[in-house]
MIPA-556239 format. One record per residue (C-alpha): residue number from 1; residue in three letters; z, x, y. Coordinates in steps of 0.5 Angstrom, whole numbers. Each point is the difference from the previous one (the first is absolute). Example, Ala and Ser with C-alpha at 12.3 -4.5 7.8 and 13.67 -1.06 7.14 Angstrom:
(1 ALA (16 25 -9))
(2 SER (-2 2 7))
***
This chain:
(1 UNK (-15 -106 -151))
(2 UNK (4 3 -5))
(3 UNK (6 1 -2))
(4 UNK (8 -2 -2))
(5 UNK (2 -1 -7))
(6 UNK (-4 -3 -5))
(7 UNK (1 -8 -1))
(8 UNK (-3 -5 -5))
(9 UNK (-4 -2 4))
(10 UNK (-3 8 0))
(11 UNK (0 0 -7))
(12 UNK (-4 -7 -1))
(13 UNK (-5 3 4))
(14 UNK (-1 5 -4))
(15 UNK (-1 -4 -6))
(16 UNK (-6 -3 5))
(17 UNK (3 -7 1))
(18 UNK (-2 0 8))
(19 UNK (4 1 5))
(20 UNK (-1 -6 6))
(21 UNK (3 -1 7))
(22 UNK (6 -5 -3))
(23 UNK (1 3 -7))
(24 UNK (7 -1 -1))
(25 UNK (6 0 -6))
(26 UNK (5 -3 1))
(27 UNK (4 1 7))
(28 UNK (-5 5 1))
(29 UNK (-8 0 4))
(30 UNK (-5 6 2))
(31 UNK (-2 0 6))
(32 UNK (-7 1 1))
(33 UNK (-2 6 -1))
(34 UNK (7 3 -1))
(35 UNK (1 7 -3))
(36 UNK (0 0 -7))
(37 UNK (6 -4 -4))
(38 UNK (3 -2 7))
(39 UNK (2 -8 0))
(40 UNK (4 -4 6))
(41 UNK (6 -4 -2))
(42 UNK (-1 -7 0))
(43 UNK (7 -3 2))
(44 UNK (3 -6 -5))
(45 UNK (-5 -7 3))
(46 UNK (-6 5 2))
(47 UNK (-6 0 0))
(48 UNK (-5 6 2))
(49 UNK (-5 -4 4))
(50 UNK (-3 5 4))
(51 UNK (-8 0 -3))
(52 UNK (-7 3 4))
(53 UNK (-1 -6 3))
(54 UNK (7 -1 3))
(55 UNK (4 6 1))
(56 UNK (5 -3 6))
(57 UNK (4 -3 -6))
(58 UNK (5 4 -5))
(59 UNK (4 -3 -3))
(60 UNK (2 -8 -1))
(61 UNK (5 -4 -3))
(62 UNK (-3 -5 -5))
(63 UNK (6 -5 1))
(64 UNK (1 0 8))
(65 UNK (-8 4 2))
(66 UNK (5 4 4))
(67 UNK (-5 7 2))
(68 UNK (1 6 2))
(69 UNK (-7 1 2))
(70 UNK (-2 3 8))
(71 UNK (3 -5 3))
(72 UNK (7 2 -2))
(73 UNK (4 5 5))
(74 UNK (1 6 -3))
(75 UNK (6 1 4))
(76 UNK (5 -5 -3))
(77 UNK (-3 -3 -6))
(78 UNK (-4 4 -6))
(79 UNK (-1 0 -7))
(80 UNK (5 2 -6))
(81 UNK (-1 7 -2))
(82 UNK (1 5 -5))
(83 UNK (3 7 0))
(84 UNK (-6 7 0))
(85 UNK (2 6 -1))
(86 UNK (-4 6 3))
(87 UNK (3 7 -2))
(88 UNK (-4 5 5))
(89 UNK (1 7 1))
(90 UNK (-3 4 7))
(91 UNK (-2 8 -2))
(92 UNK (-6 4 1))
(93 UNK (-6 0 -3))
(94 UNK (-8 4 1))
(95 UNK (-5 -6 2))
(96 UNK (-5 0 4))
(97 UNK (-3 -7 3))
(98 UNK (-7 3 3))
(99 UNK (0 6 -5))
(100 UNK (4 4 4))
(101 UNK (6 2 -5))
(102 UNK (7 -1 4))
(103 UNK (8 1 -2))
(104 UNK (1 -5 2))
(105 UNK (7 -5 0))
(106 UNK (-1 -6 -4))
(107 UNK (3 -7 -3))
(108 UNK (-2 -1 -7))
(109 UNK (4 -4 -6))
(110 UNK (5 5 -4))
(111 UNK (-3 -2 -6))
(112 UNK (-8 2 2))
(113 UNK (-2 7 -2))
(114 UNK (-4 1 7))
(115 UNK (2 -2 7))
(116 UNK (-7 -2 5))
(117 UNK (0 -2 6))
(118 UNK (0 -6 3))
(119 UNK (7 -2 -6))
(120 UNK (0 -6 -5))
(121 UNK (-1 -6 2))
(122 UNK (6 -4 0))
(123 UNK (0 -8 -2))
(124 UNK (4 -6 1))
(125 UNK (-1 -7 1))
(126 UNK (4 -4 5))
(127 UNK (6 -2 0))
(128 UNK (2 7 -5))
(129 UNK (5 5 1))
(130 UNK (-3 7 0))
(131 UNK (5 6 -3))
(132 UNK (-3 7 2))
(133 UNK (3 6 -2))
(134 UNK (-3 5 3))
(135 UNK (3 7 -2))
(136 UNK (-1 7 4))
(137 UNK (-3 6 -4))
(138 UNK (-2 4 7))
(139 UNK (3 7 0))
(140 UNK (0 0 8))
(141 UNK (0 -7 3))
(142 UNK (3 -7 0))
(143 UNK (-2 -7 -1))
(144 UNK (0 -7 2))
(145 UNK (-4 -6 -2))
(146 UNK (-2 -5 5))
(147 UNK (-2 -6 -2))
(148 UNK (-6 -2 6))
(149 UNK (1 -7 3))
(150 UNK (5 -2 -5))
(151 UNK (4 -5 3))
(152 UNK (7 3 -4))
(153 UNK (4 -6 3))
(154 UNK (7 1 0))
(155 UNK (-1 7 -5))
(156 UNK (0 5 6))
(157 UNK (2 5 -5))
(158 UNK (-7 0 -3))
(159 UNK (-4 1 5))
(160 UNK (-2 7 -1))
(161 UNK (2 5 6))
(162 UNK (3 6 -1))
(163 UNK (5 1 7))
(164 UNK (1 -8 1))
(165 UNK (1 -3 -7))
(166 UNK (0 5 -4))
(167 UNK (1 8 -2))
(168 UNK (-6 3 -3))
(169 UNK (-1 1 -7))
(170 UNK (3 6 -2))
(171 UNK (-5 4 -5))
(172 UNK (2 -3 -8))
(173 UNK (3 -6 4))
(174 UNK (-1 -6 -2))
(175 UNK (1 -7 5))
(176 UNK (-1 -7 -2))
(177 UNK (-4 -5 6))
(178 UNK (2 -7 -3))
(179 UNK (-4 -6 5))
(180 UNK (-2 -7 0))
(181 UNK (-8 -1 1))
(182 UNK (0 -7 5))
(183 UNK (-6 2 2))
(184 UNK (-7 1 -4))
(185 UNK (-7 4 2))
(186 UNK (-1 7 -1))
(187 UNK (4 5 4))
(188 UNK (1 8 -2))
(189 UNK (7 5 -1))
(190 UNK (0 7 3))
(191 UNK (5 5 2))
(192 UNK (3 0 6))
(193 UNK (3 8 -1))
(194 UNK (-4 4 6))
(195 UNK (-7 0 -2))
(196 UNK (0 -1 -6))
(197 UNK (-4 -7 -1))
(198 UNK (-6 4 3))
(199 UNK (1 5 -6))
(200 UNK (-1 -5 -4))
(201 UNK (7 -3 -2))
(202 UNK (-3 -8 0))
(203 UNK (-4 -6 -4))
(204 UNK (-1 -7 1))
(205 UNK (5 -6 -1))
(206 UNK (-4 -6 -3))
(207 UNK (5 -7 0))
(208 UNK (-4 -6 -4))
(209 UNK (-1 -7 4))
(210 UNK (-4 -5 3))
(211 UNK (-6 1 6))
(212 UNK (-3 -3 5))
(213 UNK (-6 -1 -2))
(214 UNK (-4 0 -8))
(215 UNK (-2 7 -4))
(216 UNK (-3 1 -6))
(217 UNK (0 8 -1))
(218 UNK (6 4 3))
(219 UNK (1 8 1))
(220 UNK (6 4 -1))
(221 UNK (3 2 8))
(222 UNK (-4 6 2))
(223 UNK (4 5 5))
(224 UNK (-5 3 5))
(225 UNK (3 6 4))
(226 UNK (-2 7 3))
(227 UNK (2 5 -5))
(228 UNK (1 8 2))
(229 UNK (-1 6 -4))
(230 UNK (7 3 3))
(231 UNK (6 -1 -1))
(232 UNK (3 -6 4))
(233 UNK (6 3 2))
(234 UNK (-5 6 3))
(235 UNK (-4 -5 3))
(236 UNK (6 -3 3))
(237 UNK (2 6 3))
(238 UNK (-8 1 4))
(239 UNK (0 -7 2))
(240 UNK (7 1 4))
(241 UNK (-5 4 4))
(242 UNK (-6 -4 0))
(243 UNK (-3 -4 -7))
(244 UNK (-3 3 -6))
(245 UNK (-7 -2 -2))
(246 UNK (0 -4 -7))
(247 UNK (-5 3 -5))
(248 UNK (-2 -6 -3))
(249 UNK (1 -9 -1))
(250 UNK (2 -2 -7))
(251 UNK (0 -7 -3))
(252 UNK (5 0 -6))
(253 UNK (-1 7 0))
(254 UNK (-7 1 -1))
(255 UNK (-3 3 6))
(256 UNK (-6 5 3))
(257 UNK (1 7 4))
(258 UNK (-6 0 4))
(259 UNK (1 7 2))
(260 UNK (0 3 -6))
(261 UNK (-4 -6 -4))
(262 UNK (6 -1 -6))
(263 UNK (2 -6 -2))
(264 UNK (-2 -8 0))
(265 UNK (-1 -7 2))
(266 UNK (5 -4 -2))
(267 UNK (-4 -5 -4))
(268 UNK (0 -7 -3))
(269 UNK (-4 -6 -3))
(270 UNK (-1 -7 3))
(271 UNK (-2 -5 -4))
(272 UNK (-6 -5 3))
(273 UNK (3 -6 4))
(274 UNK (7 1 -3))
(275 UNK (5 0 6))
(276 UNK (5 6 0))
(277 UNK (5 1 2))
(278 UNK (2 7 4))
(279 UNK (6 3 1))
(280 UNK (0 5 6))
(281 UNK (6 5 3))
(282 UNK (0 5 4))
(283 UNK (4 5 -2))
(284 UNK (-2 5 4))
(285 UNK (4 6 4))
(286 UNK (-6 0 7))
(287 UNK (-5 -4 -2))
(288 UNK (-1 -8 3))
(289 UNK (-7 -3 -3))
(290 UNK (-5 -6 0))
(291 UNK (-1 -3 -7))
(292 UNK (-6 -2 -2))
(293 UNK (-5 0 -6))
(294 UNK (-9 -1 3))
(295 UNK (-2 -6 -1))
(296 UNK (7 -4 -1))
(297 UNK (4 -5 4))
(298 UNK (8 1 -2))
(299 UNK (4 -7 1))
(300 UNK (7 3 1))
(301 UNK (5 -3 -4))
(302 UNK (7 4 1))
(303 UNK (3 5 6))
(304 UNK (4 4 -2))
(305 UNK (5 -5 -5))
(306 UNK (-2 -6 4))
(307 UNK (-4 -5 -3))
(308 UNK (-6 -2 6))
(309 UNK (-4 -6 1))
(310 UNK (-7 4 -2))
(311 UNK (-5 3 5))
(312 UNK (-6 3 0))
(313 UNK (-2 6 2))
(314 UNK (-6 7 -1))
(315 UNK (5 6 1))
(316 UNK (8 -1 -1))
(317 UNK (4 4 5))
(318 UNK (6 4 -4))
(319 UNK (6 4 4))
(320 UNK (4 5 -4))
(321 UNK (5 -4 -5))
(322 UNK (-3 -7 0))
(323 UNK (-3 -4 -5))
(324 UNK (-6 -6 -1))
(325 UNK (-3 -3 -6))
(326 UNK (-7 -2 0))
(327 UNK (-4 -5 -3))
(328 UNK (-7 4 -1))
(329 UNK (-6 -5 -3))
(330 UNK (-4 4 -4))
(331 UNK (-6 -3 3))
(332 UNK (-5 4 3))
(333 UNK (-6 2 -1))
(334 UNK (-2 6 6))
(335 UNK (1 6 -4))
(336 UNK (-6 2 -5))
(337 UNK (3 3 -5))
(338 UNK (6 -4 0))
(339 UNK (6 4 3))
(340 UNK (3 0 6))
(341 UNK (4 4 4))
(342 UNK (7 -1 2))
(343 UNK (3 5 6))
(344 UNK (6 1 4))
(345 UNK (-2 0 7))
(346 UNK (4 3 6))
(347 UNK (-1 2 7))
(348 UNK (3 4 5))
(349 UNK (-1 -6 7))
(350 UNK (8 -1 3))
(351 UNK (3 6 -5))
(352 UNK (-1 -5 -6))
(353 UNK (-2 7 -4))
(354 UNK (-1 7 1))
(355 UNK (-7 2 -1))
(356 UNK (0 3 -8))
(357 UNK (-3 6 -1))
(358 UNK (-2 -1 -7))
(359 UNK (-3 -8 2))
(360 UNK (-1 0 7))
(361 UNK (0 -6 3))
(362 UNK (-6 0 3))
(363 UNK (-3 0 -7))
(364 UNK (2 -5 -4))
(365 UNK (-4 1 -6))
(366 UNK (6 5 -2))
(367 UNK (5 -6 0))
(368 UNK (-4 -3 -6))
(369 UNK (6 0 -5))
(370 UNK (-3 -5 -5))
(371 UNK (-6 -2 -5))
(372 UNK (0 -7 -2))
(373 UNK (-5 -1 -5))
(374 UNK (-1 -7 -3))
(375 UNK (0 -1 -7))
(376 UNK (-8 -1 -1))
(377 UNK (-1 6 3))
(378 UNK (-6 4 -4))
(379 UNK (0 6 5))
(380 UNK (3 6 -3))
(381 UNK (7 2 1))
(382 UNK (-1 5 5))
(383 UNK (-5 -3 5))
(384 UNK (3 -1 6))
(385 UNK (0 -7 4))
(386 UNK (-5 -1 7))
(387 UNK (3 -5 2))
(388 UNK (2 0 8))
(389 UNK (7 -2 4))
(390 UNK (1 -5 3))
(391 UNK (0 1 8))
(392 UNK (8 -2 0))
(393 UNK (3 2 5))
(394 UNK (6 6 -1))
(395 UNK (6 0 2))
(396 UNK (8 -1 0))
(397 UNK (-1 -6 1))
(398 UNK (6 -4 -4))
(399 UNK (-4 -7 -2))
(400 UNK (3 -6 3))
(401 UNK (2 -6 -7))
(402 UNK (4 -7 -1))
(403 UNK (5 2 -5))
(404 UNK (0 -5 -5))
(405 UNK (8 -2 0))
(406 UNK (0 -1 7))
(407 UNK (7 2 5))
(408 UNK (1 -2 7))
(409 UNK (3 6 4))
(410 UNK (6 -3 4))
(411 UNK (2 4 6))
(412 UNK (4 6 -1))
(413 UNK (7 1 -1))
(414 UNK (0 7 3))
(415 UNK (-1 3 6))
(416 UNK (-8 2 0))
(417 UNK (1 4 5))
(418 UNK (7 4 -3))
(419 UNK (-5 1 -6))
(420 UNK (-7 2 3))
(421 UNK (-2 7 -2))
(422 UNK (-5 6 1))
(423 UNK (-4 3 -5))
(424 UNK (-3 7 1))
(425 UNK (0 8 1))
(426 UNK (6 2 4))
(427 UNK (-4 8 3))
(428 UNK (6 1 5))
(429 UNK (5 2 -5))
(430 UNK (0 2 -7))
(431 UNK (5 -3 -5))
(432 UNK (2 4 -6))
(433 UNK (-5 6 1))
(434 UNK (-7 -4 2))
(435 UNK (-3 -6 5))
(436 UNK (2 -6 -4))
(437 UNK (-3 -7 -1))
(438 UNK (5 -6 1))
(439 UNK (2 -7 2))
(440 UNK (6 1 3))
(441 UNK (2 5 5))
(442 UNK (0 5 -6))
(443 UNK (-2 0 -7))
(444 UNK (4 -2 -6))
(445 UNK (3 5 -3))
(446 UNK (4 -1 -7))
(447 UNK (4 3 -4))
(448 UNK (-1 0 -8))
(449 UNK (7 1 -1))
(450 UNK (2 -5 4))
(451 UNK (-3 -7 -1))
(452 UNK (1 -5 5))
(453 UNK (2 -6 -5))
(454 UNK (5 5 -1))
(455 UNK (3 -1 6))
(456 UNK (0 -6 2))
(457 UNK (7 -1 2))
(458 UNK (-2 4 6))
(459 UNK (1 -3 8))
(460 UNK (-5 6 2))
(461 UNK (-5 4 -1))
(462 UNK (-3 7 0))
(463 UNK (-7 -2 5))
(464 UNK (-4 5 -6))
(465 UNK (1 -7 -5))
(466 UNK (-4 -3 6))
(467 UNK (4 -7 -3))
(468 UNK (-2 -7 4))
(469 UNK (6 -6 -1))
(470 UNK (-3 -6 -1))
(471 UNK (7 -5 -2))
(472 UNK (-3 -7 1))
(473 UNK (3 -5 -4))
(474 UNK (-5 -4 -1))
(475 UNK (-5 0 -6))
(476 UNK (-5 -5 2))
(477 UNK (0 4 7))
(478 UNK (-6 6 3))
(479 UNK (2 6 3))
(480 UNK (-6 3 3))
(481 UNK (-1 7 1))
(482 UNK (-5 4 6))
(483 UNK (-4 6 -1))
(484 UNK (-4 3 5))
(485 UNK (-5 6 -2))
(486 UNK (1 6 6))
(487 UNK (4 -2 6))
(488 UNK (2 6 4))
(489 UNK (4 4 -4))
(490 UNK (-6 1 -5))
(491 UNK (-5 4 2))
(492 UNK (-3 -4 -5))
(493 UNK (0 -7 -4))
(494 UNK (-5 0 -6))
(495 UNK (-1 -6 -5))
(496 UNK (5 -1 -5))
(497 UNK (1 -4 -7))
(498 UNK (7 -3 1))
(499 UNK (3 -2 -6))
(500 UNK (7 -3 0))
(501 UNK (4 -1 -7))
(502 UNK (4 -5 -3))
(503 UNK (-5 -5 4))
(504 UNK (-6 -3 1))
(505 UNK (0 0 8))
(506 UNK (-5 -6 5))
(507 UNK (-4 4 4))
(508 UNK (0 -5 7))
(509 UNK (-3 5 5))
(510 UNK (-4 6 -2))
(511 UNK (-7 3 4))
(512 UNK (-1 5 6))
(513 UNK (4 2 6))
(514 UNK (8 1 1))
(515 UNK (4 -6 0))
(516 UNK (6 -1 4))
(517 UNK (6 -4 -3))
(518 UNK (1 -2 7))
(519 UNK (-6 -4 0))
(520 UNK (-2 -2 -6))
(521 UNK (-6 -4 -2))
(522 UNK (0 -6 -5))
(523 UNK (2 2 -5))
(524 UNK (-5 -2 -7))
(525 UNK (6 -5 -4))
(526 UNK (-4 -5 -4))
(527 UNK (-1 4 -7))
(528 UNK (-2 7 3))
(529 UNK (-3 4 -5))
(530 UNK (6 3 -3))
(531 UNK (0 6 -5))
(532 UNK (4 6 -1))
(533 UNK (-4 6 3))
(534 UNK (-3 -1 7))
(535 UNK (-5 4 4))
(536 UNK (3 3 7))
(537 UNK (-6 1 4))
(538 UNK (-1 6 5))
(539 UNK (3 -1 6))
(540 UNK (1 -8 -2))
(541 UNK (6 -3 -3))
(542 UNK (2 -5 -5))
(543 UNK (5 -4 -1))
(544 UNK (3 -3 -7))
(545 UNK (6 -6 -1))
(546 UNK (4 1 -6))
(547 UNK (5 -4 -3))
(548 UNK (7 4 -1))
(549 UNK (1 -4 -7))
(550 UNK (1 7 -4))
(551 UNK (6 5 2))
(552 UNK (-1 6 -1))
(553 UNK (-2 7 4))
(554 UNK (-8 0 0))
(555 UNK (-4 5 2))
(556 UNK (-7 -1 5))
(557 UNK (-5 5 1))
(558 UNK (-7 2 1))
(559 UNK (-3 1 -7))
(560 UNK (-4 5 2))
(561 UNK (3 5 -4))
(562 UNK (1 7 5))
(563 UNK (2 -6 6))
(564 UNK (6 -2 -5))
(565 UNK (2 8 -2))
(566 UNK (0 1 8))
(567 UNK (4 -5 0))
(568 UNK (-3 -7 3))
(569 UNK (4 -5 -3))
(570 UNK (7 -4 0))
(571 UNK (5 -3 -3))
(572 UNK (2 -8 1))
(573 UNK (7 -1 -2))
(574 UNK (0 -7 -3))
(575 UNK (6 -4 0))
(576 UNK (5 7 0))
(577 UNK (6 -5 -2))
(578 UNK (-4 -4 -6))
(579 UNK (-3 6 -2))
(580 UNK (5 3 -6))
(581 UNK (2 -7 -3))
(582 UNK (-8 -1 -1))
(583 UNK (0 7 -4))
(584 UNK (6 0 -5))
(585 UNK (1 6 -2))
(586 UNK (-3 8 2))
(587 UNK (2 4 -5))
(588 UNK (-7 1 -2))
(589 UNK (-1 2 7))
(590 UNK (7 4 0))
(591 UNK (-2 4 -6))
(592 UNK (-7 1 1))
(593 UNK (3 5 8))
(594 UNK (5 3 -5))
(595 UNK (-6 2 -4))
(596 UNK (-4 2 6))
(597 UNK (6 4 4))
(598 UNK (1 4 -7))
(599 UNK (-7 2 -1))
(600 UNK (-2 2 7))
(601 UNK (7 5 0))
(602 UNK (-4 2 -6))
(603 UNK (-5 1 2))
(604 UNK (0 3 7))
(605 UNK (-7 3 0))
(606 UNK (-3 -7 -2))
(607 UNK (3 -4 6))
(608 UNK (3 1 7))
(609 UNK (1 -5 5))
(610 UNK (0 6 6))
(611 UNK (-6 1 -3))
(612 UNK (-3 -8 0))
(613 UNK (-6 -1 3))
(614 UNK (-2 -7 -1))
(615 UNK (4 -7 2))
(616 UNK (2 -1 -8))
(617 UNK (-5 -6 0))
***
């Protein structure tokens, strides 16, 4: 890792006093293996008490042993703060991730003389607030941040989606997101400007706190996705008629082009019988994949950002948009010059992926993404490993887990049958010139200029918004949502990662066939696997339960990123009366669509909305 501005800290390492995992001064600690100079605030009667070999505990008090460790519920109780502020800025840069050059639209730090690809790594600890802004120096699109599973509570306007809680960024426009960290993990940002976030503009999101179980070395996140050579907006335009192929899989940016041979393995060192911890994100546009690394057992420690009682596995199931940590023992000896792979995996069984043509499926050696390497290691560096896979068995599976802090999911508030839904490719009539993806009868649809937290006085709704009500007054209490992937009036369903904001959802049915709301099952209540980003299998269902705690309109949708531009996804609308006293005042919002409005007069070869073509997401 590295970063941020210098600290004492920083400066005391440069006179070689050794940095340790509880290095502090006062009301100040480095959490292990931290960017350079970062420190967590340590409020008044604290203590830090995390350490190799109790990484559950954070903080205690030294008078009342009060803890915030991994017991706490995130949801109502964290930690006091501090303030961090990120100044970013999204232009176009030339980078080249496989050894391919790309101008390509990209997020980087104003004051970095280049940009890459993925963008900075922004760092937090919990309980801190995050001031990012982010300025606009594209000559021809707009811009918004989203801030990937965030809870955002009560501060709607934050959430970072242009059309329903924002205008875009105009070009040379500065807009300030403003949010409380609750929770803690690794997530990412991305844009959620038409198809930008395939471009490039995205980079991870690292909040400091406890885990389930112990770790001795941590990695920096690492974003694995499928990156193409063309324009993203292009490739958009294509996928309308059938999906392009990717070129390459990168790991932070690093990645092979098995084609033309460029590129290289994203690498890393392992230090013997050390247990690191590893962070993984699928920031992919159309790539679902298996994690593993030969010879290496993961104990899964986190999904998404919800701590998890540990399990055990040999290959980690990861849909588009959804994230693990992983404890990896470093303990092997089945390689005979010390490397292992680490791969990306994928197959096309019951349309989990379509087949690539640059790393077909029925050749999984082209997904090896990685070489670990163990710090011992005497073969040279350009020796590459001969170790096997293991004989995992790939798929989109989502793994089923028991959530740390546990929630019993009472019966819903609405109606499952008013809120049953059916996700899939409307062939009978084209929508906005082309055969569309939904989840509603038609695609969403969205006006930049006209955002829906701008109009929440409204008693009706144009269908494009695909907006969905839920006004229920009780903040403990579930609603559960269906969706079915196909039913008749899809000529095809698909497999799809839906990802809701705002909040973390329980998955309380999820696995194969259609399901009639008419004649439900039992329903999984007792501490279902909860998370942000779930997979809806290929003509099967999945069936979440969240609370309607946080007022505010909330975009879901596939995360697939030509299914979200087609148009499947909706809006839950939270709480629609509470909504505008929870967010004080829009001015900032207001300001930014004056700012948009003028600039899309101003230039009218740049941006029209009878010539859009994607849902704005």
């Amino acid at each position: 890792m590295g970063f941020l501005s210098y600290s004492i800290v920083y400066l005391l390492a440069l006179t070689g006093i050794p940095l340790v995992s509880s290095l502090s001064v006062p009301n100040r600690f480095k959490p292990r293996d931290a960017s350079p100079g970062f420190t967590c605030h340590i409020p008044d009667g604290f203590e830090f008490c995390n350490s190799e070999s109790n990484r559950q505990c954070w903080l205690r008090n030294k008078a009342t042993g009060k803890e915030y460790n991994i017991h706490t519920d995130y949801e109502d109780d964290f930690p006091e703060g501090i303030e961090r502020t990120y100044n970013l800025e999204v232009t176009e840069a030339d980078v080249s991730p496989d050894g391919f050059v790309k101008r390509a639209q990209v997020i980087k730090r104003v004051e970095e003389a280049t940009a890459r690809y993925p963008g900075v790594l922004i760092e937090a600890c919990w309980g801190d607030t995050l001031v990012v802004n982010v300025k606009n120096k594209l000559s021809s699109n707009g811009t918004t941040i989203h801030w990937h599973g965030i809870r955002m509570f009560e501060q709607n306007q934050m959430d970072g989606v242009n059309g329903v809680t924002q205008c875009p960024i105009s070009q040379d426009d500065t807009f300030q997101y403003k949010f409380h960290l609750r929770q803690y993990g690794h997530t990412w940002y991305h844009s959620h400007y038409s198809s930008q976030y395939t471009d490039g503009v995205a980079g991870p999101l690292l909040i400091h706190g406890p885990h389930t179980a112990s770790w001795d070395v941590e990695w920096e996140p690492i974003i694995i996705a499928d990156w193409f050579h063309t324009n993203a907006y292009e490739a958009f335009t294509k996928s309308l008629s059938g999906p392009p192929g990717a070129d390459s899989l990168v790991v932070n940016g690093t990645g092979r082009d098995n084609i033309k041979g460029t590129g290289d393995y994203f690498r890393q060192t392992f230090e013997h019988d050390q247990r690191h911890l590893i962070r993984i994100i699928n920031g992919g546009t159309d790539f679902h994949f298996h994690f593993s690394i030969d010879g290496h057992m993961l104990q899964v420690v986190s999904a998404d950002l919800v701590p998890i009682v540990p399990f055990w596995t040999d290959s980690l199931s990861v849909g588009i948009g959804q994230r693990y940590s992983v404890i990896v023992h470093a303990n092997a000896t089945t390689s005979s010059n010390g490397k292992y792979w680490m791969r990306a995996e994928y197959n096309t069984t019951n349309l989990c992926n379509l087949n690539q043509e640059n790393f077909p499926a029925s050749e999984p050696d082209t997904q090896r993404v990685g070489i670990i390497t163990y710090s011992n290691c005497k073969a040279p560096a350009t020796e590459e490993p001969s170790t096997e896979r293991w004989p995992a068995i790939v798929g989109c599976q989502d793994p089923v887990f028991e959530p740390k802090i546990p929630w019993t999911v009472t019966a819903p508030q609405n109606s499952i049958i008013k809120n049953a839904h059916f996700a899939g490719l409307d062939l009978r009539n084209q929508s906005h010139g082309a055969y569309r993806w939904e989840l509603l009868e038609e695609p969403l649809w969205l006006n930049y200029s006209d955002p829906t937290i701008k109009n929440l006085k409204n008693t009706t709704w144009n269908s494009d918004y695909a907006i969905q009500p839920y006004n229920y007054d009780d903040p403990e209490g579930f609603v559960y949502m269906i969706i079915n992937s196909g039913g008749s009036t899809h000529a095809l369903g698909g497999a799809h990662p839906i990802h809701l904001h705002g909040h973390d959802f329980a998955v309380i049915s999820q696995g194969p066939g259609i399901l009639n709301p008419a004649n439900p099952p039992k329903w999984n209540t007792k501490n279902p696997p909860r998370r942000d980003v779930a997979m809806l299998p290929d003509s099967g269902h999945l069936v979440i339960a969240f609370k309607t705690d946080n007022p505010g309109v909330w975009l879901m949708h596939c995360h697939i990123a030509w299914h979200a531009g087609s148009g499947l996804a909706l809006q839950v609308l939270e709480k629609q009366e509470k909504i505008a006293s929870t967010l004080g005042s829009l001015s900032a919002i207001d300001q930014g669509c004056e700012k948009w409005t003028d600039w899309m007069s101003q230039h009218p070869d740049k941006f029209r909305y009878e010539d859009q073509e994607d849902s704005g997401i």
